[in-house]
N, C-alpha and C positions, 0 to 999 in steps of 0.2 A: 961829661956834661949831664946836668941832672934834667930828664924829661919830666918831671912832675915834681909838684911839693905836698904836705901837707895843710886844708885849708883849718880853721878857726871850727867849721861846723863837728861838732862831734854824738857819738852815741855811746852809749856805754850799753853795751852786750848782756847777756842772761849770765857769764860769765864775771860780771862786774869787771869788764875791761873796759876802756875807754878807745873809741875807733875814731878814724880822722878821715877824713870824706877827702880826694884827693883832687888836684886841678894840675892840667897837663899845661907844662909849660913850653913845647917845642910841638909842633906837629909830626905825628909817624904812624906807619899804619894808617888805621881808619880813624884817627882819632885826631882832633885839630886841638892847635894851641890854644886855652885857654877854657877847653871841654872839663867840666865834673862828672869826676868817675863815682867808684863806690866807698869802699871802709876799707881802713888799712888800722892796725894799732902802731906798725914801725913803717920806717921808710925800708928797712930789712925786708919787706913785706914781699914788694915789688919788684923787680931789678928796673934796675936806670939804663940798660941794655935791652937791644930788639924790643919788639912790637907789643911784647904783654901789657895788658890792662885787665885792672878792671872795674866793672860797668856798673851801672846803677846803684841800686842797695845791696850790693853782693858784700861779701866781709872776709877778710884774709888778715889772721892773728894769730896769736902767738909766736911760735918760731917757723910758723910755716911760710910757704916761699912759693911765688909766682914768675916764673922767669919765660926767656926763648920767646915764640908768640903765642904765647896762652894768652886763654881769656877764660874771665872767669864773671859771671853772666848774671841779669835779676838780683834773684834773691839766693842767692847762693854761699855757701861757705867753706872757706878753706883755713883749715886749724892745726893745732897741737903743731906737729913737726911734720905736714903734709907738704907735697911738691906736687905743683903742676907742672909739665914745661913743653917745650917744643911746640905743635900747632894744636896743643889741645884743649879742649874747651871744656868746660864744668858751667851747668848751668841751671834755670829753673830754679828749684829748690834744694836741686842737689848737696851732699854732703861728700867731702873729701877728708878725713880725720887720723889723726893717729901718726904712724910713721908711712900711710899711704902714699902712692907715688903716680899722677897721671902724668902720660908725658905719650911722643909722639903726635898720633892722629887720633886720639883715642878721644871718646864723647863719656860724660858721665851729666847724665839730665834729668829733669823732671823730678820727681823725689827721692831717686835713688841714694842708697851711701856706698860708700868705699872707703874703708876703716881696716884700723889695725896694722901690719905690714904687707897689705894686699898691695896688687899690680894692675894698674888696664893699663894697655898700649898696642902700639901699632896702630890697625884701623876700628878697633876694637867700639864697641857699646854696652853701655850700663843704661838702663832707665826705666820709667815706672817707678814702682816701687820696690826693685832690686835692692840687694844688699850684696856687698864682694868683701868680707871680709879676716881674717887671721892672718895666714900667710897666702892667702888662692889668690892666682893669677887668670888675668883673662885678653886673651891678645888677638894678635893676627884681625882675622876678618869679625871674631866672635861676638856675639851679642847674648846680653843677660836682662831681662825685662820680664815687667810682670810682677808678681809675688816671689820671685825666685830669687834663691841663695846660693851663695857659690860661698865658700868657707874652708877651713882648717887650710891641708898643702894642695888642695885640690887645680887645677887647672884645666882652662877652658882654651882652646882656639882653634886654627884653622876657619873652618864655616860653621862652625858649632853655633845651635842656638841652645841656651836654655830659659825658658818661660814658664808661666803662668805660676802653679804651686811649688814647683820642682826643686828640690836642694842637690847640690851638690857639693861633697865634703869629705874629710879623709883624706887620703891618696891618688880620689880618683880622679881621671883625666877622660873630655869629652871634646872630641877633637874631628878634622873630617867634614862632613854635611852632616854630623849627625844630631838629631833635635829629639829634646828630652824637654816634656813639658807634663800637664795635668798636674798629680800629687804624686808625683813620683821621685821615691827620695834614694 
């Protein structure tokens, strides 16, 4: 059974894609029958399974995929061949791109991105103006905000925070309670 269609209203993207503003056709989740969500370019976009949506002027195009109960929030976007899934949210201005993957409980907000073949999951956070991107992963309890980069194979979790100017990248792994912030790279 299909929970949503695409409606008539459209945008066309800085990509020159053409997005379809979507309307729920079943009630589920928090979301009632006959509520307008945000941009989709496919029906591929969304799954027609579990509680996913998404909301407002948010955008999910190209081959990338919303599934589980994500939500995907504002003004926000998910592209190229990115996945949210599970109860994770992407939201604010956020950016999801590339062969990125949020899924879990994991939050990515505000302006941050998370590109390339990066990871957040678990109960993880990205937000500010964060970036998580190549292959780094950032999980568990971890949180990345701020001006701070997480990159190359590098990996973040446990209670880790990384903030303010802070990169992190390479090999390295910052894991534990341990907080690494200022300009420290």
């Amino acid at each position: 059974m299909k929970k949503f269609e695409l409606t008539s209203e459209s945008i066309v993207n800085i990509f020159g894609k053409k997005l379809f503003r979507i309307k729920a056709l079943i009630e589920f989740g928090n979301v009632k029958e006959g509520e307008l969500g945000g941009f989709v370019e496919k029906e591929e976009n969304l799954s027609h399974e579990g509680n996913a949506w998404v909301y407002e002027n948010a955008r999910v195009f190209s081959d990338a995929r919303v599934y589980g109960n994500a939500k995907v929030l504002d003004n926000a976007w998910v592209c190229e061949n990115a996945w949210v899934s599970g109860d994770a949210w992407v939201s604010g201005d956020a950016e999801v791109c590339g062969n990125a993957k949020v899924y879990e409980n994991a939050e990515v907000f505000e302006n941050a991105r998370v590109c390339g073949n990066a990871e957040v999951y678990g109960d993880a956070e990205v937000y500010g103006d964060a970036k998580v991107y190549g292959d780094a992963k950032v999980c568990e309890n971890a949180w990345v905000y701020g001006d701070a980069e997480v990159y190359g194979d590098a990996k973040v979790y446990g209670d880790a925070k990384v903030c303010e100017n802070a990169w992190v990248y390479g090999d390295a792994e910052v894991y534990g309670d341990a907080k690494v912030y200022g300009d420290a790279k």
